[in-house]
N, C-alpha and C positions, 0 to 999 in steps of 0.2 A: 895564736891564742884562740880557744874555743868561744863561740858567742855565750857559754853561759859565765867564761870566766870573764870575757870583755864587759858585762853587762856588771857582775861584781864588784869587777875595779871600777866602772862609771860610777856604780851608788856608794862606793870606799872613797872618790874625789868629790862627793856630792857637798860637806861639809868647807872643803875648801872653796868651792864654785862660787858657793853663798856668800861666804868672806871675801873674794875679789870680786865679783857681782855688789856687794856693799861699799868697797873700796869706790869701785866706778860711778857709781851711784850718785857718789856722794862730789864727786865733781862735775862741778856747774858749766857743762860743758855746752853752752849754748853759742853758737856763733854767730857775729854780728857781721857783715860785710861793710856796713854802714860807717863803721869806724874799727875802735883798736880791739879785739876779739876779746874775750875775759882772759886773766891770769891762769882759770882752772882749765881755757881749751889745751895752754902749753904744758898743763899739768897733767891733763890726762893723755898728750903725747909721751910725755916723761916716761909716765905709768907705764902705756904702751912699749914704748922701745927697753924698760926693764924687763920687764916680763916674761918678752919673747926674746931676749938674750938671752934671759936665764936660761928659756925652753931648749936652747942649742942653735937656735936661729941666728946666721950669719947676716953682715951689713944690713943690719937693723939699721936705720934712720928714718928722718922725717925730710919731708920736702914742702919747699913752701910753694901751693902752686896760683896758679894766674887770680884769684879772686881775694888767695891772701889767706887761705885755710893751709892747714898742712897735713899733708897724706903721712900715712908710716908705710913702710916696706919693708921686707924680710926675707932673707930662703934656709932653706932646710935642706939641704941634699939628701937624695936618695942612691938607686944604685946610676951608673951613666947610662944605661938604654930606656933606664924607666920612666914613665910619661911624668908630665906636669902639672899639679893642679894648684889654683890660685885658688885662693880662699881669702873673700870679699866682708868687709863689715864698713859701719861708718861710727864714727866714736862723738861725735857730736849727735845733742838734744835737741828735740823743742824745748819751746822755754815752757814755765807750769800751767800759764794762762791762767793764774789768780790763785795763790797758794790758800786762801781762806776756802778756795772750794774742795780741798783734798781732806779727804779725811786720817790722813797722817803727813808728817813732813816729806814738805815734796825733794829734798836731796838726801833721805834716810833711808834705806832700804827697812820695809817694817814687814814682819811676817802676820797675815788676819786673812783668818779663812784657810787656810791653807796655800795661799797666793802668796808673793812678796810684790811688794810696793814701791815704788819710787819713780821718778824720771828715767826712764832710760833703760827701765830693768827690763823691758821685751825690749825696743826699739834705738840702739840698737846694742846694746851694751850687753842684755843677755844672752845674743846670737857670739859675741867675743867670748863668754861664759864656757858656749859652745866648743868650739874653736880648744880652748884652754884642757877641756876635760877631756876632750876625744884623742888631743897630739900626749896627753898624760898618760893618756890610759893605756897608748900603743908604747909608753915605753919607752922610745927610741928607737923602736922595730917598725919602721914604718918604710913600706916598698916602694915609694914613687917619690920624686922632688915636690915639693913645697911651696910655695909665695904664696905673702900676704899682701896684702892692701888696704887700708883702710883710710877711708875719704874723712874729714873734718868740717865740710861744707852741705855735707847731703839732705839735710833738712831746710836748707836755703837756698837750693836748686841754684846754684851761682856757678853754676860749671867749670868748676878748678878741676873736678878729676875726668870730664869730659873734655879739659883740654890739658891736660897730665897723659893722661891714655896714647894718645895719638903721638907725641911726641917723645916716648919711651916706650917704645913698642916692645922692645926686648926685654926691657926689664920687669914687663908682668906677662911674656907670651907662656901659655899655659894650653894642655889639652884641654883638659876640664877646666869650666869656670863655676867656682860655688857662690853665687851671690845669697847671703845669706842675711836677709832683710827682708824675709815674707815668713806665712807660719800654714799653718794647719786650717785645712776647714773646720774643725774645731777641736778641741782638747781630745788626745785618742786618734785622729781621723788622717793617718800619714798622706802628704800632701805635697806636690809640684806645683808650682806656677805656671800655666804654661802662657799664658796670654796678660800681656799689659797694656791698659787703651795709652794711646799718646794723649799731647795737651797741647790746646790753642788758646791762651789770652788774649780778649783785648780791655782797652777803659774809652767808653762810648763817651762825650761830652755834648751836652746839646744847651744852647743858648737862644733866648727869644726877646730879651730885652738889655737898655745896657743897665738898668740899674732894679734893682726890688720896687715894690710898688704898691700900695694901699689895696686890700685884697677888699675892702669895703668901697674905694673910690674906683675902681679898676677892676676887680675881679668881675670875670661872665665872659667880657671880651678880649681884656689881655691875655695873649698865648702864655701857658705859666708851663717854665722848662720842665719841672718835677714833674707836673702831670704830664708832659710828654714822653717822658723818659718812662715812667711809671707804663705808659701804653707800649713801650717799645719794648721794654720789656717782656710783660704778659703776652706779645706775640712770639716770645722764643716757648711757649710752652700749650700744648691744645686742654681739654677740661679734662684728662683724664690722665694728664701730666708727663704726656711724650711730648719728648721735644721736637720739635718742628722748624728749626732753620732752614730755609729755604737750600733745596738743592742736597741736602744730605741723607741719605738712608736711614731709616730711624726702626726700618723691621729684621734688622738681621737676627736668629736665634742664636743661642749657647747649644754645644752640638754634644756638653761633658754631661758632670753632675751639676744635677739639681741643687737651686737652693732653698729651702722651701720658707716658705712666708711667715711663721710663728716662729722663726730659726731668725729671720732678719730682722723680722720688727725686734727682739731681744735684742739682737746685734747692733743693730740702729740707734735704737733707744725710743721707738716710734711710742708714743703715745696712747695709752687708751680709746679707741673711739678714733682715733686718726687712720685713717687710707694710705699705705702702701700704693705710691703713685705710678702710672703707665699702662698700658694694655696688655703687656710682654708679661712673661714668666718673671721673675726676680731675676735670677743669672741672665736674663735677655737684656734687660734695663740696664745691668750693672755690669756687663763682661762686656756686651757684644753689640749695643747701640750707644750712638753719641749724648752727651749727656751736657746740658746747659746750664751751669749755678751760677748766680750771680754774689759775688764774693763782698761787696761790699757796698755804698753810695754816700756820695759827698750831699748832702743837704743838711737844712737845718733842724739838731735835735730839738725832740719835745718839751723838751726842759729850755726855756731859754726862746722859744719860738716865737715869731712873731704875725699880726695880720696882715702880712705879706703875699703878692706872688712873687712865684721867685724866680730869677729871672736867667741862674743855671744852675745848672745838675748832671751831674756824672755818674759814673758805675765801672767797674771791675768785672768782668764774666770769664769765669774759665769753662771751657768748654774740651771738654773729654772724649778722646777718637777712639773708635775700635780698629783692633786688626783689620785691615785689608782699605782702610782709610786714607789718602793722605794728609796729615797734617795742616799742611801749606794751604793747599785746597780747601780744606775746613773750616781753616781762621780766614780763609775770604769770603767764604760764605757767609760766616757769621758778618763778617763787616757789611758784604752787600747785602743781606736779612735785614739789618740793623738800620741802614741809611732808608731802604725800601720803606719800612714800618714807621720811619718818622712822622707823623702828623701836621698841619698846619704852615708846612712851609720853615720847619724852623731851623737854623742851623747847625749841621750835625758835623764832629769830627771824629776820628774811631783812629784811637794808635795802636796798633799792633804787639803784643811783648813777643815772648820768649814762647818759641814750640815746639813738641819733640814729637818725632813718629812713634804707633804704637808697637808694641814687642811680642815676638811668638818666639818661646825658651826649646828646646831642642827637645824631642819625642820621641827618638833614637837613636842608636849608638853604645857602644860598650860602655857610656859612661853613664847612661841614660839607663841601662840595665843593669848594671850595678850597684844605681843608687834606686830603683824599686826592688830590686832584691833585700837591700837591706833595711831598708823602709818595712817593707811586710816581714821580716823578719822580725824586725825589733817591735813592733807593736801588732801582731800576730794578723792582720787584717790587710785587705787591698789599700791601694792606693791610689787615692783621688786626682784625677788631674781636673786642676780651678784655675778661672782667671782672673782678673784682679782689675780693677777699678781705677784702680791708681797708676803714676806714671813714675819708673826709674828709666830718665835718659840715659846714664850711663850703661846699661843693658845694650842700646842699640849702636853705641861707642863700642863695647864688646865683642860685638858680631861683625862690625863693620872691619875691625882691626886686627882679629883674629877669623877670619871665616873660619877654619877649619873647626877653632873649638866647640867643645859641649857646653851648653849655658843652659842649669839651672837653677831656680831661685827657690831660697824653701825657706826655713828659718821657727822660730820660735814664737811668733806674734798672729797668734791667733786671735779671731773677734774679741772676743772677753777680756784682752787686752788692755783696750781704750786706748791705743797706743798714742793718739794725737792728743788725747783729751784728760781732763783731771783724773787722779786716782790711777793712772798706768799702773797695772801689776806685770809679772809672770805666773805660771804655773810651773814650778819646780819640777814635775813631772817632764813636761818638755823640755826644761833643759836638759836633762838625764836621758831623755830616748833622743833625744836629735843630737848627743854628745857622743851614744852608739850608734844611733845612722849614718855622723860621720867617719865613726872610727873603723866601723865595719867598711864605708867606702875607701878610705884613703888603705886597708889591709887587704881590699880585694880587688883592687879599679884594676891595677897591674897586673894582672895574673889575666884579666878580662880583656882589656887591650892588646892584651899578645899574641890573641887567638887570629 
């Protein structure tokens, strides 16, 4: 099929996209590990394993894996010497974080502006969109074998399909891996992932007295844990907002594209009059130095407050690796950063969570040049390679368990997105060109691999 009749049939299946993209949308596919998942997660596996039956996809099911979410899987055969590519989604939400702040219903797909709207519609439900228009549009003429996978836990990082992986090694081994749960540096801008920082957790507690205590009878000399915690804090950051954990590299540059600073603040959503924090270039801060936020603190709100000091206080810090990091290493610095900066003598403990090493996506190989082939083809323009802020462990489950294959990440959820945050949209446009980027890789990988 020629690229301008492949590109035809994409915008001939654009009207159905929209109708299964609203389908998806509209189940509340949020997952709880906490207790009994929603009715809509087993609903949108339903969805799922219909679907891709219909498509011609064999041993469709679901699997329920270790955290209690359920993966779907699928194959498509091809000819027998032709390679394999797995093609990655995850069918689980976040949840809306306060439906009163959307400006349309948060489980409706609504068309405004030219975007569509809802939960899920980039993140990751419209990359499934993808997936649907490209295996449509080939037809049934498609030269290589097929697997799907799709996680139900991946927004709760509860690692079902990073201990699914490991333990079925055969039933997703693949040359090509398409994780497709990232997007574009911007609307138009064809785009690779190639670098993901990993992530270090911990929750800092510090204690200085055993009970609260009259901040008028007491306060000046009682150690008060909040304001200790409060100092321990503002040491993970210096006045120009690089972070500074004792013992880790905080100057490494971004070696790609730019990303320039009236392009993030947008993206961000920075403020008026507000600084863009750190010394670094944008892409230095955000790709390629570690990065300390603290995610949350247990004291008492203002509503409700009393003239107390108080007498403990904790925190939440996730703390973000760049390539060439390790992890492990990372989140000990932070704890002994943390115990160090204590003040006063007071009693600190620091638990440890969950860490993943960061990820460098594959930069060569026939698979890796067939998908910028078709990248520049379909949106007439080069092709960026970016890295990404964020952490997918199962990316380095990928690499670990198949070395050989090509892994890269791309997808539909570009900035303008909001992907985590109220008002999620897509850009229709994206899904239509990344629905030909795929369709043009999965009609030409094979023919590239052979050489």
């Amino acid at each position: 099929m020629a690229g301008a009749a492949l590109r035809e049939r994409v915008r001939d299946l654009m009207p159905q996209a929209k109708d299964e993209l609203a389908e998806m949308v509209a189940f509340e596919s949020v997952y709880d590990p906490s207790g009994a998942p929603p009715e809509d997660c087993d609903r949108m596996v339903d969805w799922l394993l219909g679907t891709f039956t219909e498509l011609g996809f064999a041993d469709v099911e679901s699997h329920v894996t270790a955290d209690g979410s359920k993966a779907v899987t699928g194959h498509l055969a091809g000819p027998d010497d032709a390679p394999t590519v797995l093609l990655y989604f995850h069918h689980d939400v976040q949840p809306p974080l306060g439906a009163d702040e959307w400006d349309s219903p948060v489980w409706e797909l609504t068309e405004r502006n030219g975007r569509w709207y809802g939960r899920g519609a980039a993140d990751c439900k419209g990359n499934i969109a993808v997936h649907l228009a490209a295996l449509r549009a080939l037809g049934g003429d498609i030269p290589v074998n097929i697997t799907i996978v799709g996680e139900g836990s991946e927004e709760q990082g509860t690692g079902g399909m990073e201990d699914f992986v490991p333990k079925n090694p055969d039933l997703l081994r693949a040359d090509a891996i398409l994780v497709c749960d990232s997007g574009n540096f911007a609307v138009g801008r064809p785009s690779l992932t190639t670098s993901l920082r990993g992530i270090a957790n911990v929750v800092v507690t510090v204690e200085t007295l055993s009970s609260a205590m009259h901040s008028g009878m007491f306060g000046g000399a009682a150690p008060d844990a909040l304001a200790a915690l409060i100092a321990m804090l503002a040491s993970l950051r210096d006045a120009d907002g690089n972070t500074t954990v004792a013992g880790l590299d905080a100057s490494a540059t971004w070696p790609g594209v730019e990303y320039p600073v009236e392009a993030f603040r947008a993206d961000a959503s920075v403020l008026d009059g507000v600084d863009v924090i750190g010394s670094g270039a944008v892409a230095d801060m955000v790709w390629a130095r570690p990065a300390a936020t603290v995610l949350g603190i247990d004291c008492p709100p203002v509503v409700g407050s009393s003239a107390a000091v108080q007498p403990k206080a904790r925190a939440r810090i996730n703390l973000r690796v760049p390539p060439g990091m390790d992890a492990t290493v990372a989140q000990q610095a932070l704890i002994d950063h943390l115990i160090a900066a204590a003040p006063w003598n007071v009693r600190v403990s620091v638990e440890p969570e969950a860490h993943g090493a960061p990820f460098c996506g594959t930069t060569s190989g026939p698979g890796f040049d067939t998908m910028v082939d078709a990248m520049r083809a379909t949106y007439g323009t080069d092709v960026v390679l970016m890295g990404q802020g964020g952490s997918i462990p199962l990316c380095n489950v990928f690499a670990e368990t198949y070395p050989e294959a090509e892994i890269m990440l791309l997808g539909v959820e570009e900035p303008s997105c909001l992907i985590h945050a109220p008002n999620e949209s897509v850009d229709p446009g994206e899904i239509e060109n990344m629905a030909i980027v795929e369709a043009t890789f999965l009609r030409e990988y094979a023919r590239r691999a052979a050489r």
